[in-house]
N, C-alpha and C positions, 0 to 999 in steps of 0.2 A: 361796292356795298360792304357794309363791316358783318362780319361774321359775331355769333353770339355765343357765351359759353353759358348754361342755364342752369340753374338749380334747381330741380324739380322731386316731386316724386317722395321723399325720406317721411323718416317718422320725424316728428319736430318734437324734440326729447331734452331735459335738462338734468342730467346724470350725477351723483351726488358722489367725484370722484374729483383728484386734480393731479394730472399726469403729464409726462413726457410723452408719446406717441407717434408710433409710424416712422420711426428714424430708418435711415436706408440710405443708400449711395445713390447719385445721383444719376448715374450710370454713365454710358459716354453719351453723349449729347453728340458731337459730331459739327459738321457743319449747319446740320439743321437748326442748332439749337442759335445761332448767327445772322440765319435770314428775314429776321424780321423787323430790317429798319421800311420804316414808312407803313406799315399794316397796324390792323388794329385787330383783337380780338372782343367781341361784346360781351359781356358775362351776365348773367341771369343770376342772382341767387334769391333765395325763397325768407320772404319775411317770415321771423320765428325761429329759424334755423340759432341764430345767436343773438343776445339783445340787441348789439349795436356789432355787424360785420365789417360797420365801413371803417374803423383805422386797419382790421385784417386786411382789406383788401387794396386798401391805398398804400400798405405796405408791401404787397407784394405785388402790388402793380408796377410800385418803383422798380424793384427787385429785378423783374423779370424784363423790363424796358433797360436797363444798362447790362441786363445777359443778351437778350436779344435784338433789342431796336425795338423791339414789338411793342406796343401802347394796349392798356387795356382798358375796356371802359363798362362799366356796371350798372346793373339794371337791375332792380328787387321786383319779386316777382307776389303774388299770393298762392299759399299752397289749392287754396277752393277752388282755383282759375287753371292751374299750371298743367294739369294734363290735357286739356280742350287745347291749351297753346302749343303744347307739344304736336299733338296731331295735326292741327293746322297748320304749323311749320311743315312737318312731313309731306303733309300732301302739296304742299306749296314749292316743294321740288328743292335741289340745291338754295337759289338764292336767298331760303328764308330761315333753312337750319341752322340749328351753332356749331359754330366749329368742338365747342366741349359743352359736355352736359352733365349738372349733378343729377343722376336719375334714381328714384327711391329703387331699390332692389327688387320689387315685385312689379318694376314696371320695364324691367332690362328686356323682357324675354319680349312684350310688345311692340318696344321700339326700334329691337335686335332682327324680329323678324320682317321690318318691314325695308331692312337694306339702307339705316338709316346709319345707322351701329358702326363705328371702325373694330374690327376684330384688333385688339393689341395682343392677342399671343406670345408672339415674338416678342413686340416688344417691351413688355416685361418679364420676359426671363431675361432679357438681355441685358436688363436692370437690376437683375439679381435676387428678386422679389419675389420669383413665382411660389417657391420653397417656403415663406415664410407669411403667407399672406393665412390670413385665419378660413381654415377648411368651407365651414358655414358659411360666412362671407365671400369669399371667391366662387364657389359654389353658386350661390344666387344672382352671380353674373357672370354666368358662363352658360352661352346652350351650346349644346351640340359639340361639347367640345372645344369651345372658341371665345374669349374671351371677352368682353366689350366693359372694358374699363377699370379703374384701376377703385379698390376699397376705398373709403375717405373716414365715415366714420358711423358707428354703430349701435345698435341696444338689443337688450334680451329681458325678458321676463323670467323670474322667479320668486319665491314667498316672500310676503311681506311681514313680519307683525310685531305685534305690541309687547318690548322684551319687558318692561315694566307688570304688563297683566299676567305673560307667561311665568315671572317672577314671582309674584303675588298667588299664584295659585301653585307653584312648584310643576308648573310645563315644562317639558320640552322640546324643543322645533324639530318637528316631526320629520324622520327619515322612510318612510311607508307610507303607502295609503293606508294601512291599519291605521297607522299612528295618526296620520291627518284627519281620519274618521270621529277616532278617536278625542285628539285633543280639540277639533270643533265642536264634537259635542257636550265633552267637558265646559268647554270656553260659553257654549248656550245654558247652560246650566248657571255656574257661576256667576255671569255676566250678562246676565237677559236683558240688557236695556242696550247692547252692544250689537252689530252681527259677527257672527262667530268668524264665518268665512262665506261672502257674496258668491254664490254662484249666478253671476251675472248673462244676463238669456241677450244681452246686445255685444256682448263682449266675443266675438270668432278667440282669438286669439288667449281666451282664456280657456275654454273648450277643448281645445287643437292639443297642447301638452299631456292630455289624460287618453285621449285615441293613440296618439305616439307613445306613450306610456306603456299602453294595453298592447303593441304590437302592429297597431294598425296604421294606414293609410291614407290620407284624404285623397287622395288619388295615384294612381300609376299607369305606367305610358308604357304601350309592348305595339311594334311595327307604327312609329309614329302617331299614333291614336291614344288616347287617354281615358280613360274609366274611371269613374269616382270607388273609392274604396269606405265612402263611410256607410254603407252596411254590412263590410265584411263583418264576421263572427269577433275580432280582435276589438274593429270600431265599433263596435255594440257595446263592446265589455267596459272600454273606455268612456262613451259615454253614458253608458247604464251607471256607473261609479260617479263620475261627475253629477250627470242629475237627482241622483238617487240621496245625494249630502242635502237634498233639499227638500225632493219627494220623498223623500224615507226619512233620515235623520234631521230634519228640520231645523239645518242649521243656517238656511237661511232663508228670510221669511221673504212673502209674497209682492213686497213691492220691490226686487231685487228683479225678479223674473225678468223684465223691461231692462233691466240698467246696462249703460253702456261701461265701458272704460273711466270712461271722464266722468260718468258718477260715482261709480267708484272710489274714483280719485276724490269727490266733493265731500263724499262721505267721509270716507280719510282723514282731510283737513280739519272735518268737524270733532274726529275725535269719535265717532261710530263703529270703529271696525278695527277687530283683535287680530284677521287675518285676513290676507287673501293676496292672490297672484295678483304682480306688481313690478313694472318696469324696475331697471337697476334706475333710470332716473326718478321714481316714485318718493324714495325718502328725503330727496334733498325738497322736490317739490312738496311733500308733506310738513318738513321743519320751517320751510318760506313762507306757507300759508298759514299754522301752526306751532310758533315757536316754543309754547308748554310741551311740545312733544319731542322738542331738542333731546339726545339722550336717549330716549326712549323707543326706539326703534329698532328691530334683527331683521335678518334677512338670511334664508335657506334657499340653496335650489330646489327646484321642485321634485320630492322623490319619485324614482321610479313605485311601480308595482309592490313588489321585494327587495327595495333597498337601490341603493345608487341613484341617478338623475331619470324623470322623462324629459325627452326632447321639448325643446321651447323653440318659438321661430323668432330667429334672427334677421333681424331687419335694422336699414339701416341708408346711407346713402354710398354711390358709387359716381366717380366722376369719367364721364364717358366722352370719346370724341366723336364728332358726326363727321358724314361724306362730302368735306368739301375742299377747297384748293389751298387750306390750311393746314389741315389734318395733322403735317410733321410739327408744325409749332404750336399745334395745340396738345399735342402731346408732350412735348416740352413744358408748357404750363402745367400740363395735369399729375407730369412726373412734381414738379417743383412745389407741389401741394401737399402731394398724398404721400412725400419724403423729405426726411431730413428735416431739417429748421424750422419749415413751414407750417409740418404736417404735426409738430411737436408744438407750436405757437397757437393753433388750430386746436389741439386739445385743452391745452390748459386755458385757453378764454373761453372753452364750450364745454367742458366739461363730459364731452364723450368720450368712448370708447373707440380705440385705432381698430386699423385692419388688420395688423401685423400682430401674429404670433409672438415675438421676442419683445413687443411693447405690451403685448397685454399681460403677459407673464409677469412683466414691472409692477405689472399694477396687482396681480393676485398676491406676486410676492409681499406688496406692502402691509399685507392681513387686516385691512381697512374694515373691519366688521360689516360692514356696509357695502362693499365694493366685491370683496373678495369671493362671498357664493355667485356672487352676478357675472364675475369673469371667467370663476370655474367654469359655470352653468353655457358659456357660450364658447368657451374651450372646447370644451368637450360634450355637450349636449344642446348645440345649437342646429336648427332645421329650418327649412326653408318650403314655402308653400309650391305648389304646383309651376314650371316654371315654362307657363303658356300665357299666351297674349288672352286666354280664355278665364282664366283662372280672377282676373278683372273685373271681370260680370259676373261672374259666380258671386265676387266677395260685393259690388254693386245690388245683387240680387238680394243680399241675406243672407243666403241658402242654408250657410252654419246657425246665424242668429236665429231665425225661423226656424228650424228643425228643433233648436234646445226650448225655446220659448214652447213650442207644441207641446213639447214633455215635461216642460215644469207647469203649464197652465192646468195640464189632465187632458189637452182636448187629443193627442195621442199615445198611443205606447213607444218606447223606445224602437222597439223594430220599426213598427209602421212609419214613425218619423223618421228612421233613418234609409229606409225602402223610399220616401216621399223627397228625400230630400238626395238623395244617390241619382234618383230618375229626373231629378229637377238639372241639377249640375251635369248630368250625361247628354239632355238634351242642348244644354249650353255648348258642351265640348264638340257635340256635333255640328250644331254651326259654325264651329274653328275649322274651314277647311285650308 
């Protein structure tokens, strides 16, 4: 039976950069990388990931069939479907996993704990890569220590806005929460028929960066066990400041409270919105749908507190190998992706971000207006969410969305919502035995 390599899991992003990425040695290959006449490997990848995958992959299927004998054969997946498949597989024992998996990075630590995972530790240092792999990135697929797979490729959030409006009214992209305060409600002022800056009540992920901001924690792990941290006194502060740009300073009005990410984004396109946190692929996707806003566009990391960055979480796709009588050749393939030639060909048709340190540096170095806060911001202020098979259901549940929704609606206060939503996620954690 042919084994599968799957893509599953990532953010499906279109990042408004065009790079080289991920170059690396290929390491020694060895015999392994030889034994693969007459096998096949099955690959899964996830519709959306790139417009059209398949000359990538008919390229590199040749590629790695005259390095190894091994044949590959491909299979598009949907991202709606691809986790129910995963588990299925799992449980379905060896003969139904893939030999390689792209798995989105918040789903490493679930399918790491179920013994499904090949720990590559070794083998990528021995590839020369451990050193250079982006902190954040390597980070959210790693537990315990142990590696399971290798970066492929990535995104981060940071501000978004309108250098034209900020122009027009003599703004500037704001380095503080004073200053963000500040120039949203300048921008409500001037620009009322605009939203200044979405504090979006569906959006986790926009929430997340003003608790790490403040010092806090969505959660921490002490004797294997895990606590949610958003009521500590830090994650209050955090999101007291977040909600309070809305409840207090009313910079953004009440049909925001509900909005997701993706509305967000729709608002955007329409040309509604002076600011607001926003993938590094947010602006290319905003000139695609909006081409009057060509030009028109900056981008800030998101300030800390007192100046410098808060943490953004880094998300993104990793290519993993599973437990089966493949494992050495599928790590063969998975090195040949996420290095050198491939991993650079991979970039520039997709327009993400590498995993690798010394390729994203390329890309900050290029001072792309556009590119270059969003690289910084995942250099060096990239974070990763709780990294339990629990942490799934928690973001399944809400728990962030419904806690910010409670406090922009009125129907709580910030402590009581974040009391309500601390004890909601710890009950969750506790069912992770």
């Amino acid at each position: 039976m042919n084994r599968r390599v799957i893509a599953a899991g990532c953010i499906a992003m279109s990042l408004g950069l065009t790079a080289t990425a991920c170059g690396g040695d290929d390491g020694d290959s060895g015999d392994k990388a030889t034994d693969g006449k007459g096998k096949t490997l099955t690959v899964w990848i996830m519709e959306g990931t790139n417009p059209d995958a398949r000359p990538f992959f008919a390229e590199a299927g040749k590629a790695f069939e005259k390095k190894t004998g091994a044949k590959i054969h491909v299979e598009y997946q949907q991202w709606a479907t691809a986790q129910k498949k995963f588990t299925t597989a799992i449980e379905g024992g060896e003969d139904q996993v893939p030999d390689v998996a792209e798995v989105g990075t918040t789903w490493v630590p679930q399918f790491a704990e179920t013994g499904a995972l090949v720990d590559v530790t070794d083998d990528v240092k021995k590839s020369g890569l451990n050193d250079d792999l982006v902190p954040g990135l390597k980070d959210a697929g790693t537990l315990d220590g142990k590696q399971y797979g290798m970066p492929w490729y990535a995104g981060v959030r940071s501000i978004v806005y309108r250098k034209d409006i900020f122009e027009k009214h003599g703004l500037k992209a704001p380095t503080t929460w004073k200053e963000l305060e500040a120039t949203a409600k300048t921008l409500k002022e001037k620009e009322p028929k605009m939203v200044s800056f979405p504090v979006a009540g569906g959006a986790e992920m926009f929430a997340a960066p003003f608790i790490w901001g403040a010092g806090g924690e969505l959660a921490t792990e002490s004797g294997g066990k895990w606590k949610s941290g958003l009521n500590s006194p830090e994650a209050i502060k955090g999101i007291e400041y977040y909600t309070g740009l809305a409840t207090k300073d009313k910079v953004s009005p009440a049909k925001v409270n509900t909005w997701t990410e993706k509305e967000v984004g729709d608002a955007w396109n329409k040309g509604e919105i002076a600011m607001s946190v926003g993938g590094n692929w947010t602006p290319k996707a905003i000139v695609d749908a909006n081409k009057d806003l060509k030009g028109k566009l900056g981008a800030v990391p998101i300030p800390g507190e007192n100046g410098g960055m808060s943490k953004s979480f880094l998300g993104g796709s990793y290519l993993s190998t599973f437990n089966t009588d493949k494992k050495d050749l599928a790590w063969e393939f998975v090195k040949m992706l996420t290095t050198g030639e491939f991993a650079a060909k991979w970039a520039e048709q997709t327009n993400y971000f590498p995993g690798q340190n010394s390729e994203l540096k390329k890309i900050e170095a290029k001072k792309d207006p556009l590119v270059e806060p969003f690289a910084k911001q995942m250099l060096e202020a990239g974070a990763t969410v709780p990294k339990t098979k629990a942490y799934g259901e928690i973001q399944a549940s809400k728990v962030i969305p419904g806690m910010v929704q409670s406090i922009l609606t009125g129907k709580s206060s910030v402590k009581d919502a974040a009391d309500k939503a601390a004890k909601d996620m710890d009950a969750i954690f506790a069912k992770d035995k």
